[in-house]
Structure formats: C-alpha cells, structure tokens
TIRO-2110 file (N, C-alpha, C; in Angstrom, 1 decimal):
// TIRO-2110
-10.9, -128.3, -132.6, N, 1, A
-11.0, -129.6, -131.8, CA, 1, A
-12.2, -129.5, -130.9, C, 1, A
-12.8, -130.2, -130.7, N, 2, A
-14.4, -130.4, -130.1, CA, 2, A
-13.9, -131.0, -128.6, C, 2, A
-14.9, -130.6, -127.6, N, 3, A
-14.6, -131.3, -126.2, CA, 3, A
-15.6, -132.9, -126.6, C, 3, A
-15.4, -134.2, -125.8, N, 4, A
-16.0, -135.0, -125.9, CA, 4, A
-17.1, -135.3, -126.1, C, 4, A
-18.0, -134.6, -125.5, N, 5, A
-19.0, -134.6, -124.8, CA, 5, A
-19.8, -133.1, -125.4, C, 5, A
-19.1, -132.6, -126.4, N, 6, A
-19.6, -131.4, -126.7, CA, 6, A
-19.8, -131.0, -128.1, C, 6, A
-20.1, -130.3, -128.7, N, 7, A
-20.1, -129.8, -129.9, CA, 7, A
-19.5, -128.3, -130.0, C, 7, A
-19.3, -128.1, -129.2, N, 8, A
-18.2, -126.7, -129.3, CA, 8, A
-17.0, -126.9, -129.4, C, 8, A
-16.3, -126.1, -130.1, N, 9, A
-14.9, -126.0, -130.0, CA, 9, A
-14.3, -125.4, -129.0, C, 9, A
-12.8, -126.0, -128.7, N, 10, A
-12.3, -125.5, -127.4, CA, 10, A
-11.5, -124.8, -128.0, C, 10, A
-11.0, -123.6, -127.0, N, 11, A
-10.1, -122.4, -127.2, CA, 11, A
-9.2, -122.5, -126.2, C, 11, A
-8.4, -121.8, -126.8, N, 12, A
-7.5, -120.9, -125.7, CA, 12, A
-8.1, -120.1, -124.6, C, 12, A
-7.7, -120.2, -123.3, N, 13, A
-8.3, -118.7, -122.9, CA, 13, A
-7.2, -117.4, -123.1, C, 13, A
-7.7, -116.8, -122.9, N, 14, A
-7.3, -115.6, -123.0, CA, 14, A
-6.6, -114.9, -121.9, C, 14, A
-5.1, -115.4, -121.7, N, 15, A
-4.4, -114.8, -120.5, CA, 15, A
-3.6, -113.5, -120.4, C, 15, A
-3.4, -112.9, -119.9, N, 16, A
-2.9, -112.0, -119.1, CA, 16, A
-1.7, -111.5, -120.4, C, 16, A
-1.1, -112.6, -120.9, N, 17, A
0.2, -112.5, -122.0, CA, 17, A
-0.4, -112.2, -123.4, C, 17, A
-1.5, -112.3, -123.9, N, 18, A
-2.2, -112.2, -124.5, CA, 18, A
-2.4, -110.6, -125.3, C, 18, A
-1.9, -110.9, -126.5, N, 19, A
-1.4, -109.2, -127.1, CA, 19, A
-2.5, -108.2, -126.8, C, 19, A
-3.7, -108.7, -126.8, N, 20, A
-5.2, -107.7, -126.2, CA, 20, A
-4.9, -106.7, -125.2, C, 20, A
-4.1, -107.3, -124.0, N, 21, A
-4.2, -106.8, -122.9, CA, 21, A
-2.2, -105.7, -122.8, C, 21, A
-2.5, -104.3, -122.6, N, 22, A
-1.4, -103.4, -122.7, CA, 22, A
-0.6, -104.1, -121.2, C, 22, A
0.0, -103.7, -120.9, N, 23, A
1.2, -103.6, -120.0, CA, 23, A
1.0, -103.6, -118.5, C, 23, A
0.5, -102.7, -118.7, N, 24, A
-0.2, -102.4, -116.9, CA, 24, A
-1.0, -103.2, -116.5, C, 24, A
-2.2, -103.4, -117.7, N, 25, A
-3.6, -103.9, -117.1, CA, 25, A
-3.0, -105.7, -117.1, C, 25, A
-1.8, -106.3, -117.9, N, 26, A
-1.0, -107.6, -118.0, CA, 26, A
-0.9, -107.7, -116.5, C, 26, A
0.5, -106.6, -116.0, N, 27, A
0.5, -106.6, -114.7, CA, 27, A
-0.4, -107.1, -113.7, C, 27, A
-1.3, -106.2, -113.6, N, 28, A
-2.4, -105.9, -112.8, CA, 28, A
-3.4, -107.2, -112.7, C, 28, A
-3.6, -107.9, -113.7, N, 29, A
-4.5, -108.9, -113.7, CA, 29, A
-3.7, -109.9, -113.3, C, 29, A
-2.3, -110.1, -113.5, N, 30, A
-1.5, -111.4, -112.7, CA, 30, A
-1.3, -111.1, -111.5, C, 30, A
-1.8, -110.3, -111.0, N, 31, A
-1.5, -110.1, -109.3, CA, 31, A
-2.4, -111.0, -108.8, C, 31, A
-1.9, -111.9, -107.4, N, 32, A
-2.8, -113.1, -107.1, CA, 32, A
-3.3, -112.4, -105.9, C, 32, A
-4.8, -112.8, -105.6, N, 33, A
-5.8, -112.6, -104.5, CA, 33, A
-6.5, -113.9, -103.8, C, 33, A
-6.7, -114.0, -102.8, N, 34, A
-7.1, -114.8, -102.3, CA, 34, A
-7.5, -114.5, -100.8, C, 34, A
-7.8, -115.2, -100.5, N, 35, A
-7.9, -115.0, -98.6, CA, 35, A
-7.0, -115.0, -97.5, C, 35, A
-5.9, -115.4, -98.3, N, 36, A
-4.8, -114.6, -97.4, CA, 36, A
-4.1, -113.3, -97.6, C, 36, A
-5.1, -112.9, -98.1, N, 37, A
-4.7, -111.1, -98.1, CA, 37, A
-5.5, -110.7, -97.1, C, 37, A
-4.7, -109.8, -96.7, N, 38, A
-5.9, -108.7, -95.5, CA, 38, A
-6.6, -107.8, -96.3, C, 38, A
-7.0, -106.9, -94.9, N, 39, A
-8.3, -106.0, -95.4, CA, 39, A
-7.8, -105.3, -97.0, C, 39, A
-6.6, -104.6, -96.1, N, 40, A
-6.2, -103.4, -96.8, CA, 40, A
-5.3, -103.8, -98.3, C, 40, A
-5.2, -104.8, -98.5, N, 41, A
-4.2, -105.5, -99.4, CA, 41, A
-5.7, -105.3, -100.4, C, 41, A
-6.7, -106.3, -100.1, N, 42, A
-7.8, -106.4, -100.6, CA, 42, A
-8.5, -105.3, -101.4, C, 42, A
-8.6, -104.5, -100.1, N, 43, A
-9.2, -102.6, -100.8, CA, 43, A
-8.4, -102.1, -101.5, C, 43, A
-7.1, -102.1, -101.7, N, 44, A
-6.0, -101.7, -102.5, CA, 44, A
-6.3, -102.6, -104.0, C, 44, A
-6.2, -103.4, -104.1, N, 45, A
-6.3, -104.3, -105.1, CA, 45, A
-7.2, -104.0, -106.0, C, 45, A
-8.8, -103.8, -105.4, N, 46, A
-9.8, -103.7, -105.7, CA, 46, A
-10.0, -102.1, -106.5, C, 46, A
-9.5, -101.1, -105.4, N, 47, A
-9.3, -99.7, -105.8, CA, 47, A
-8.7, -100.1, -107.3, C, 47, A
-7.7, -101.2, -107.4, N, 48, A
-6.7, -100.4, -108.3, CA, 48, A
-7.9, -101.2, -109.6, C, 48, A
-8.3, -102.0, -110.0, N, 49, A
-9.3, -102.6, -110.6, CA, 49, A
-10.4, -101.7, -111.0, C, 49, A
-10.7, -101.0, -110.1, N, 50, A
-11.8, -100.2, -110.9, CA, 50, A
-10.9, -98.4, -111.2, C, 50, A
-10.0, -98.4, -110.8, N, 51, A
-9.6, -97.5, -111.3, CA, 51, A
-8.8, -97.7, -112.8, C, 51, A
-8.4, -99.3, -113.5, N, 52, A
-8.0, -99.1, -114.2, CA, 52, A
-9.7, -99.3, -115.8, C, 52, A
-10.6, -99.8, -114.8, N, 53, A
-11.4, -99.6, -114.9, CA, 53, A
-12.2, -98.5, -116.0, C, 53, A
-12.2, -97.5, -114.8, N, 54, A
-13.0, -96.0, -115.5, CA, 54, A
-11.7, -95.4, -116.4, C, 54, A
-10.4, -96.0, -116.7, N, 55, A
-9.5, -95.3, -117.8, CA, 55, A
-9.4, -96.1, -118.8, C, 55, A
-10.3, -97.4, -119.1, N, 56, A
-9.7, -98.1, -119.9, CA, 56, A
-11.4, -98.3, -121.4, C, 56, A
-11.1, -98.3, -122.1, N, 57, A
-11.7, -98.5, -123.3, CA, 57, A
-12.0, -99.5, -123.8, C, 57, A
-11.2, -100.4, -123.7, N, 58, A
-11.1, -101.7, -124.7, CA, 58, A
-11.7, -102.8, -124.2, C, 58, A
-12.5, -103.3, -124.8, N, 59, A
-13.8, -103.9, -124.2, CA, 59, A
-13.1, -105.5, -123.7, C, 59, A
-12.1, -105.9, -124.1, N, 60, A
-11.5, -107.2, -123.8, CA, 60, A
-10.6, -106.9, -122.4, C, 60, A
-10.1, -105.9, -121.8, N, 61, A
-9.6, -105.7, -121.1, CA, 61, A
-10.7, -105.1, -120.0, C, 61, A
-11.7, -104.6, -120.2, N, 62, A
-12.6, -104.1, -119.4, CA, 62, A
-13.3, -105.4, -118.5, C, 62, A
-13.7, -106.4, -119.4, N, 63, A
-14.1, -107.6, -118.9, CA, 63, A
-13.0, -108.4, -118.1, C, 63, A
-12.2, -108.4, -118.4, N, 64, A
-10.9, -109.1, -117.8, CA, 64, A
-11.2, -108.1, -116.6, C, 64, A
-10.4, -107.3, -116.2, N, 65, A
-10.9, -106.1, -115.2, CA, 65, A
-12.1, -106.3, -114.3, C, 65, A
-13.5, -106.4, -115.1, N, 66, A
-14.6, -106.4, -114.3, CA, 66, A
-14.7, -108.3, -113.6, C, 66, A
-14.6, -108.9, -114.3, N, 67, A
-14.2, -110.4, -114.0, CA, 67, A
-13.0, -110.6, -112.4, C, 67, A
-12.2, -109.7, -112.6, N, 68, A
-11.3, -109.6, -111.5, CA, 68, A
-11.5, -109.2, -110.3, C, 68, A
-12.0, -107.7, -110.7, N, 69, A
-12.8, -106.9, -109.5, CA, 69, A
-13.8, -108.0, -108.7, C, 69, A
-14.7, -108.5, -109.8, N, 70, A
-15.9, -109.4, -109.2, CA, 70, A
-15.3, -110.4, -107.9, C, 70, A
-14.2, -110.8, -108.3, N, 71, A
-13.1, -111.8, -107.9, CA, 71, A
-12.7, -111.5, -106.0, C, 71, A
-12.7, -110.0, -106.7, N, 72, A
-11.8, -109.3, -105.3, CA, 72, A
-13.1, -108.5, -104.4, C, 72, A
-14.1, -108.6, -104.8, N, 73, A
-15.0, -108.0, -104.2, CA, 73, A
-15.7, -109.7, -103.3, C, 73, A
-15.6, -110.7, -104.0, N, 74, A
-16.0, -111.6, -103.3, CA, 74, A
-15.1, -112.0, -102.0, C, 74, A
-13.8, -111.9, -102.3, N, 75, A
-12.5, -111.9, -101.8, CA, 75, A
-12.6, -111.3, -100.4, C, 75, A
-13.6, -109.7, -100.6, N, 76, A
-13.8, -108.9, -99.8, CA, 76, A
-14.5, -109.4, -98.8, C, 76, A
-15.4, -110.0, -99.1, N, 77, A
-16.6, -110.2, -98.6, CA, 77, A
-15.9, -111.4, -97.1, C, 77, A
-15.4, -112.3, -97.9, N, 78, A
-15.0, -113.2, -96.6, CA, 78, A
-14.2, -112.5, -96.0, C, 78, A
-13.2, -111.7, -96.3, N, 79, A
-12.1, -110.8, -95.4, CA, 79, A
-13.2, -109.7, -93.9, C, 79, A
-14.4, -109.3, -94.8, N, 80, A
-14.7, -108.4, -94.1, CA, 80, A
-15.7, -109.5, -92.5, C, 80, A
-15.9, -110.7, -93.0, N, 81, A
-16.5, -111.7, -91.6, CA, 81, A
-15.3, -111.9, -90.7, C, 81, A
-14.0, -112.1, -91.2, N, 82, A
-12.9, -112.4, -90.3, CA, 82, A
-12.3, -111.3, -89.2, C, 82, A
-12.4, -111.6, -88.1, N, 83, A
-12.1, -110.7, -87.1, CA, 83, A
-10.5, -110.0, -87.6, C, 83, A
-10.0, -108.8, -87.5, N, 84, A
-8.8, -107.9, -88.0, CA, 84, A
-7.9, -108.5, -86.8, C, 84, A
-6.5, -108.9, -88.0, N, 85, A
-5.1, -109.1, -87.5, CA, 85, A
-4.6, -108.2, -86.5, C, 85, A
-4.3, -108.2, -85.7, N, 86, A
-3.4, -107.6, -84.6, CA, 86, A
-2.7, -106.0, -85.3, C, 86, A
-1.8, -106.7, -86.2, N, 87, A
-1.2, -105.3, -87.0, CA, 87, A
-2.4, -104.5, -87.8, C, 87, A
-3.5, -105.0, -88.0, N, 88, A
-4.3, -103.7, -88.8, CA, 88, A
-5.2, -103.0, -88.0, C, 88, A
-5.4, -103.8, -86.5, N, 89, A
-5.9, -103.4, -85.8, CA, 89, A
-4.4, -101.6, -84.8, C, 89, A
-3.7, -102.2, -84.9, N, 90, A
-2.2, -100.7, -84.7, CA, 90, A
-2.6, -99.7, -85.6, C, 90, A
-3.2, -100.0, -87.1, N, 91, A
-3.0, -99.2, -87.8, CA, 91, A
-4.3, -98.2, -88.2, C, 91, A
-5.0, -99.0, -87.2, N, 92, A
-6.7, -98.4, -87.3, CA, 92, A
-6.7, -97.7, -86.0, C, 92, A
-5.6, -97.7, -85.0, N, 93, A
-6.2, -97.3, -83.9, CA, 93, A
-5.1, -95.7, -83.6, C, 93, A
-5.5, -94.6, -83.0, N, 94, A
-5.2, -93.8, -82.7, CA, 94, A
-5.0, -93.1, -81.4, C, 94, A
-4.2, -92.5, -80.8, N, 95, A
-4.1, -92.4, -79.0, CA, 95, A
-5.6, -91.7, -78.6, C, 95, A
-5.7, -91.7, -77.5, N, 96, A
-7.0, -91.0, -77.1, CA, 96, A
-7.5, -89.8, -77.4, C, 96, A
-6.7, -88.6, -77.7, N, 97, A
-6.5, -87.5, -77.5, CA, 97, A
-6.9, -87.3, -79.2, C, 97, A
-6.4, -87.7, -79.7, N, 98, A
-6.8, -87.8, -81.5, CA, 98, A
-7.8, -88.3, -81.9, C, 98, A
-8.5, -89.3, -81.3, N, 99, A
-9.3, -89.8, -81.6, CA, 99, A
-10.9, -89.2, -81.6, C, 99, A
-11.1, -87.8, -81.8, N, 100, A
-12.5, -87.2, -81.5, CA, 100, A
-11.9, -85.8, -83.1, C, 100, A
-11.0, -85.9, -83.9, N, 101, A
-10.9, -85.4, -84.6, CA, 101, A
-10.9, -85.9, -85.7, C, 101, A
-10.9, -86.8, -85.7, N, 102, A
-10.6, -87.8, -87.1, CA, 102, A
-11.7, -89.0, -87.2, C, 102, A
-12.5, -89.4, -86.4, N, 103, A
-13.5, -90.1, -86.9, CA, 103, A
-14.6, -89.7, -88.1, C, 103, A
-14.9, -90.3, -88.8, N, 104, A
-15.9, -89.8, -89.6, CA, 104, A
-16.6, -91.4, -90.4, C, 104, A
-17.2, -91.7, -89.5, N, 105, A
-18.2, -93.0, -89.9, CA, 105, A
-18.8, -92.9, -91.0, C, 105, A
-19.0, -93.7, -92.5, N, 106, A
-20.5, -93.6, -93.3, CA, 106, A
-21.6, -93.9, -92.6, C, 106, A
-22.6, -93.8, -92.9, N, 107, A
-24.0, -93.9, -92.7, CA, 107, A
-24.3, -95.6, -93.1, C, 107, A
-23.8, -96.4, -93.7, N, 108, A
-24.1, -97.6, -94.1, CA, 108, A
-23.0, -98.3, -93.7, C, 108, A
-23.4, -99.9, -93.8, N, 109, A
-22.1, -101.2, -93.0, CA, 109, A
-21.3, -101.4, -94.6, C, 109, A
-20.5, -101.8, -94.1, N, 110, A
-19.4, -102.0, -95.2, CA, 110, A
-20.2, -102.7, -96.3, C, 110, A
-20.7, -104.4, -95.8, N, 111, A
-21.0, -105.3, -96.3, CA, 111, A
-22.4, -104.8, -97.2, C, 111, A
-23.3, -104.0, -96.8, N, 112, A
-24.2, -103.3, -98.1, CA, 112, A
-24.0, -102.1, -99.1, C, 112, A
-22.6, -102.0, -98.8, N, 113, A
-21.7, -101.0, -99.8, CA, 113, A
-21.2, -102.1, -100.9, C, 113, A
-20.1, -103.1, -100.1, N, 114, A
-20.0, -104.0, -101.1, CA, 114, A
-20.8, -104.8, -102.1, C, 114, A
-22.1, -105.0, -101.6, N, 115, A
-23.2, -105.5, -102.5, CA, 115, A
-23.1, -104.7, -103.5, C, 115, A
-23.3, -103.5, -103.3, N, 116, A
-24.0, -102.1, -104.0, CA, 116, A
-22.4, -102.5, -105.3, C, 116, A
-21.0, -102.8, -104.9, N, 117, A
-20.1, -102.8, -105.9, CA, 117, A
-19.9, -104.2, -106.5, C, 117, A
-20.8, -105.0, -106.1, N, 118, A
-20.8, -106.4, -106.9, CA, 118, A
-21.7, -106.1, -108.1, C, 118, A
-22.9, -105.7, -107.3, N, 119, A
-24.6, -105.5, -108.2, CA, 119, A
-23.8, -104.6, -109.6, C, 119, A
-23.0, -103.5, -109.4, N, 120, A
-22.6, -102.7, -110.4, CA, 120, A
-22.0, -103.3, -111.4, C, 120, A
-20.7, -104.3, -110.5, N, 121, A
-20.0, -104.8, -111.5, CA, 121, A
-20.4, -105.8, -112.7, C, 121, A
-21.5, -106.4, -111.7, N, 122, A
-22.3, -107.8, -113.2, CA, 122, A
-22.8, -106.8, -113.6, C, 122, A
-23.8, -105.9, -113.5, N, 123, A
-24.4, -105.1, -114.9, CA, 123, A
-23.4, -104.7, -115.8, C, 123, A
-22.2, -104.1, -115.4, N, 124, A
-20.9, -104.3, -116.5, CA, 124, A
-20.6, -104.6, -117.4, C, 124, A
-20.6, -106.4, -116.4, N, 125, A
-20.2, -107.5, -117.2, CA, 125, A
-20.9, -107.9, -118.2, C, 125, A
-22.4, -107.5, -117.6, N, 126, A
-23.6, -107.9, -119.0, CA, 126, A
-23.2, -107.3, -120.5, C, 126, A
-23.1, -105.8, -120.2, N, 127, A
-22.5, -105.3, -121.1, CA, 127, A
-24.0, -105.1, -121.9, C, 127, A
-24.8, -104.5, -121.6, N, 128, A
-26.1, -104.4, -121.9, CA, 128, A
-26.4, -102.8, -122.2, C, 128, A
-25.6, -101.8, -121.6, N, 129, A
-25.8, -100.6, -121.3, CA, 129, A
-25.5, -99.8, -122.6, C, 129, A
-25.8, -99.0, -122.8, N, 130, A
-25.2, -97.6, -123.9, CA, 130, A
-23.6, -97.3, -123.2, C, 130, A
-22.8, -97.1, -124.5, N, 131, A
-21.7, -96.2, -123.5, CA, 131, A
-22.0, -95.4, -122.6, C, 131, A
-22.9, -94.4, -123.0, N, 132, A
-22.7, -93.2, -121.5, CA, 132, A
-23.5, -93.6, -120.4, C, 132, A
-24.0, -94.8, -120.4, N, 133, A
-24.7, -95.3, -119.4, CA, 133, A
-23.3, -96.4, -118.7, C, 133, A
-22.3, -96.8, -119.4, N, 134, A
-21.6, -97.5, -118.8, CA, 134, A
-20.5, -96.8, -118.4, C, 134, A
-20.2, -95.6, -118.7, N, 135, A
-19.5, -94.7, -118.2, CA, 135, A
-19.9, -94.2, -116.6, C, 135, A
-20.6, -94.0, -116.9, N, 136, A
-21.4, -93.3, -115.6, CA, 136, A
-21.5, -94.4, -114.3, C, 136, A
-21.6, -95.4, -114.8, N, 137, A
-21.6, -96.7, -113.7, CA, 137, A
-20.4, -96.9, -113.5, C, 137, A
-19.4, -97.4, -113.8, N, 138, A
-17.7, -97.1, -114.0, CA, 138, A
-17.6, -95.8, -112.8, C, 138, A
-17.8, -95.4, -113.7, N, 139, A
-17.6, -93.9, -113.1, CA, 139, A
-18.5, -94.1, -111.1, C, 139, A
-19.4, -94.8, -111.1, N, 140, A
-20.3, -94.5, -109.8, CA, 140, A
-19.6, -95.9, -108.8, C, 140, A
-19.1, -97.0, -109.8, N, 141, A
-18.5, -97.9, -109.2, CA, 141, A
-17.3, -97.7, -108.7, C, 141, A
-16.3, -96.9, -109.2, N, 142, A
-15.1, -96.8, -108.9, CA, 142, A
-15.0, -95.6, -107.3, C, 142, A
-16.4, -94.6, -107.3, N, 143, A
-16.4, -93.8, -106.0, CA, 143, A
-17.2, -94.4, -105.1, C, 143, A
-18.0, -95.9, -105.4, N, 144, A
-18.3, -96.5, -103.9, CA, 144, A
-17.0, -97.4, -103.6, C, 144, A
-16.4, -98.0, -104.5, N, 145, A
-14.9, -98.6, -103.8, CA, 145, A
-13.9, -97.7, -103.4, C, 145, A
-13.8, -96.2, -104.1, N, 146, A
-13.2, -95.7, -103.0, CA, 146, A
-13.0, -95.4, -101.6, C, 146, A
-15.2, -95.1, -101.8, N, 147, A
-15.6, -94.8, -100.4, CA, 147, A
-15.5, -95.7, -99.5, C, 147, A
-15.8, -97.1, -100.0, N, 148, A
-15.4, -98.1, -99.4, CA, 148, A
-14.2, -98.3, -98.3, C, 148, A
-13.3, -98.3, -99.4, N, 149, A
-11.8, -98.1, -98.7, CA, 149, A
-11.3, -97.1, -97.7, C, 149, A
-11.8, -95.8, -98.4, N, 150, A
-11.4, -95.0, -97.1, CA, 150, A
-12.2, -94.9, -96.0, C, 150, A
-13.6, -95.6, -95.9, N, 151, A
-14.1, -96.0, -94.7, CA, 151, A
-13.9, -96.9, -93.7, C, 151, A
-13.4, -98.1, -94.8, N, 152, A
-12.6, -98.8, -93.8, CA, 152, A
-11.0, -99.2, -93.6, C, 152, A
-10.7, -97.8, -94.1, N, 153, A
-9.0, -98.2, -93.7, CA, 153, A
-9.1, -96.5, -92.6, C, 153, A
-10.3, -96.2, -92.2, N, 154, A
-10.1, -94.8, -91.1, CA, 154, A
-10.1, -95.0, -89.9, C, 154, A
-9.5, -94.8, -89.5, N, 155, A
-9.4, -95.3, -87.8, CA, 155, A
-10.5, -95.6, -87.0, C, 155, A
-10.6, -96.8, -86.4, N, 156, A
-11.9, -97.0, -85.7, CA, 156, A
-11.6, -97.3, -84.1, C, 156, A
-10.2, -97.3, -83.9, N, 157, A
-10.0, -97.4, -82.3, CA, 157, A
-9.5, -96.5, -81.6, C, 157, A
-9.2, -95.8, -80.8, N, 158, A
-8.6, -95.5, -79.8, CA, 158, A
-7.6, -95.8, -78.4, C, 158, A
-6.4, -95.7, -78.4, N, 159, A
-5.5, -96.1, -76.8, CA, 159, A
-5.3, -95.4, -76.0, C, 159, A
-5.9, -95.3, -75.1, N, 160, A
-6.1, -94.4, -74.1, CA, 160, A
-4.7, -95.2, -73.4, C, 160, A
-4.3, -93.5, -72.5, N, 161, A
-3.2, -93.8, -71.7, CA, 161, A
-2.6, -94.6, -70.8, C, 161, A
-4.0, -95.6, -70.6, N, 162, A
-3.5, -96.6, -69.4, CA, 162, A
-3.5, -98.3, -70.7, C, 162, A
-3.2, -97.7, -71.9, N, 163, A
-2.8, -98.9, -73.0, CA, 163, A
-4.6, -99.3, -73.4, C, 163, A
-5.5, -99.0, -72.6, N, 164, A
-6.7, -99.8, -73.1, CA, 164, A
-7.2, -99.6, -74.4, C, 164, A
-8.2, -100.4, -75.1, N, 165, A
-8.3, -100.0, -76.3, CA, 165, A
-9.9, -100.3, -76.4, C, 165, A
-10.5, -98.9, -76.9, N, 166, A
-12.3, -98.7, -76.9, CA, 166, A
-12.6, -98.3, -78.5, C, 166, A
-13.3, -98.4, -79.0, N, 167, A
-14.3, -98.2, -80.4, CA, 167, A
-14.0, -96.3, -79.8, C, 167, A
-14.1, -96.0, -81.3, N, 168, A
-13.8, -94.0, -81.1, CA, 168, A
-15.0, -94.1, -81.3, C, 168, A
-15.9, -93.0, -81.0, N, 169, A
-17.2, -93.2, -80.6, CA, 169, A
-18.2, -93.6, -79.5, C, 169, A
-16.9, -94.3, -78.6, N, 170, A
-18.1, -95.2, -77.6, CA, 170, A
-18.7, -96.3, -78.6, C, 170, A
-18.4, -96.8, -79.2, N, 171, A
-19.2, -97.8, -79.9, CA, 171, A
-18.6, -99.3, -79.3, C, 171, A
-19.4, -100.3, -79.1, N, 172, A
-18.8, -101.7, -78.2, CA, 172, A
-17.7, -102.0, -79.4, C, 172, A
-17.0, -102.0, -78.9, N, 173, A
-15.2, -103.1, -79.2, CA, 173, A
-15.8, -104.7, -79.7, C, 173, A
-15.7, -104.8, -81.0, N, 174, A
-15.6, -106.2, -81.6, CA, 174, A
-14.9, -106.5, -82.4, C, 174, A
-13.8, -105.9, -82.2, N, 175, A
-12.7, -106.2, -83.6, CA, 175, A
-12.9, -106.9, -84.8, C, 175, A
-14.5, -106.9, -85.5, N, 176, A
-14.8, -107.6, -87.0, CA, 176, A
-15.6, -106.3, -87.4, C, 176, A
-14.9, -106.0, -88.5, N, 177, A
-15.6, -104.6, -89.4, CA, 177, A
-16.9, -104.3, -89.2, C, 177, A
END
C-alpha cells in the first residue's frame, strides 16, 4: 500500500515485540526516557544501551540500540543545563572531612564528553565501518559513557559542620553540572 503523496510503500515499523529483537534488548528498548528523568536515571539508562551495545551482534538490534542511546544522550544533554534536584544534590555531597579523599575531577566538561558519545554513535548508525573498526568504537563508546557516568555521579559537594554546603575543591557552588 503506497502513502498518498508517495510512491513508496508503507511498512510496519519495527517494534520492540518484533521477533528480531531477544528478550532483554525487547525490555530494554521499552524503557521510556524523557526529561523527566534525572541525571542519574539518564546515565544509567544510557550505560545500559551501550553496554548492551558492545555484547550484541545482530545488526537490527544494534541500530535499535544505537537509535536509543542517540535518544538518551540527547535526553542527556537538556538534563545536564538543568540545575540538580535537591535529592541528587544529598547524594553528590559528602561531610567535610571526606571530602579531600574522594574527589577526582576529569580534565574535560561533561557536555564535550557527551558530544564525543553522540559523534560516535551516528558513525554507528552510518554503519560505514569494517567490523573491527566498529568493534573498537563500540568498544571506545561504551568507556566514554562510562567515564561519563562515573564523573558525574562522584561527589562534587561537601557539608561542613555548621550544615554549609561548598564545591570539594574550593570551586564556586552552582548547582548545574
């Protein structure tokens, strides 16, 4: 059956129920995202996307996959402009006393890490590469979203004993990543 206005035929898409797609990755791609997820919902989400990712072979589920990630990395992107909820800001922060052992800052801002895992993901999606060339990106995408993640789910505040709350580091207090 033709669209109106078209000479192509219309299809089905290809959903989640769709015998292509195994069990997990079904799961995993009906999971909903949007901008009412926080940070850490978001980096979780994302982790789990490229980790099913670098284990998965089958070129219809890989795209489903990289299509999703693309999804949740853009997802990321407005999450990371919005100033942090009250509760993720408890869970970032550490008493004063702890806080000079456990910092460990990257060298770069979140938001040109995230580029770096979008840029990867459309070459992916192009699907232009040799296998071991797309292994290896897979492979390079899946440890900058980790890095990602564990940079920004690592404590960035401190509460000193009179309840105040400073950037570990001395770095100015702006509560947006």
């Amino acid at each position: 059956m033709a669209n109106e206005d078209s000479n192509t035929q219309t299809h089905p898409e290809i959903t989640p129920h769709d015998p292509a797609f195994a069990g997990d990755i079904a799961t995993l791609l009906e999971k909903p995202q949007g901008a009412t997820m926080d940070l850490f919902q978001v980096l979780d989400i994302c982790e789990q996307y490229a980790e099913h990712l670098l284990e998965n072979q089958n070129q219809t589920e890989r795209m489903a996959l990289c299509g999703r990630l693309l999804a949740g990395l853009e997802v990321l992107k407005s999450v990371l402009k919005a100033p942090l909820p009250d509760y993720l800001i408890e869970k970032l922060t550490l008493k004063d006393s702890e806080a000079s052992i456990c910092y460990n800052p990257m060298a770069t801002d979140s938001e040109p890490l995230r580029e770096y895992c979008v840029a990867l993901t459309i070459v992916l999606l192009n699907q232009q590469e040799s296998p071991e060339q797309t292994q290896q990106m897979t492979g390079l995408l899946y440890e900058l979203i980790v890095a990602l993640a564990e940079d920004l789910k690592a404590p960035r505040f401190a509460r000193s004993v009179d309840g105040g709350l400073r950037m570990i580091q001395g770095r100015v207090l702006n509560l947006v990543h």
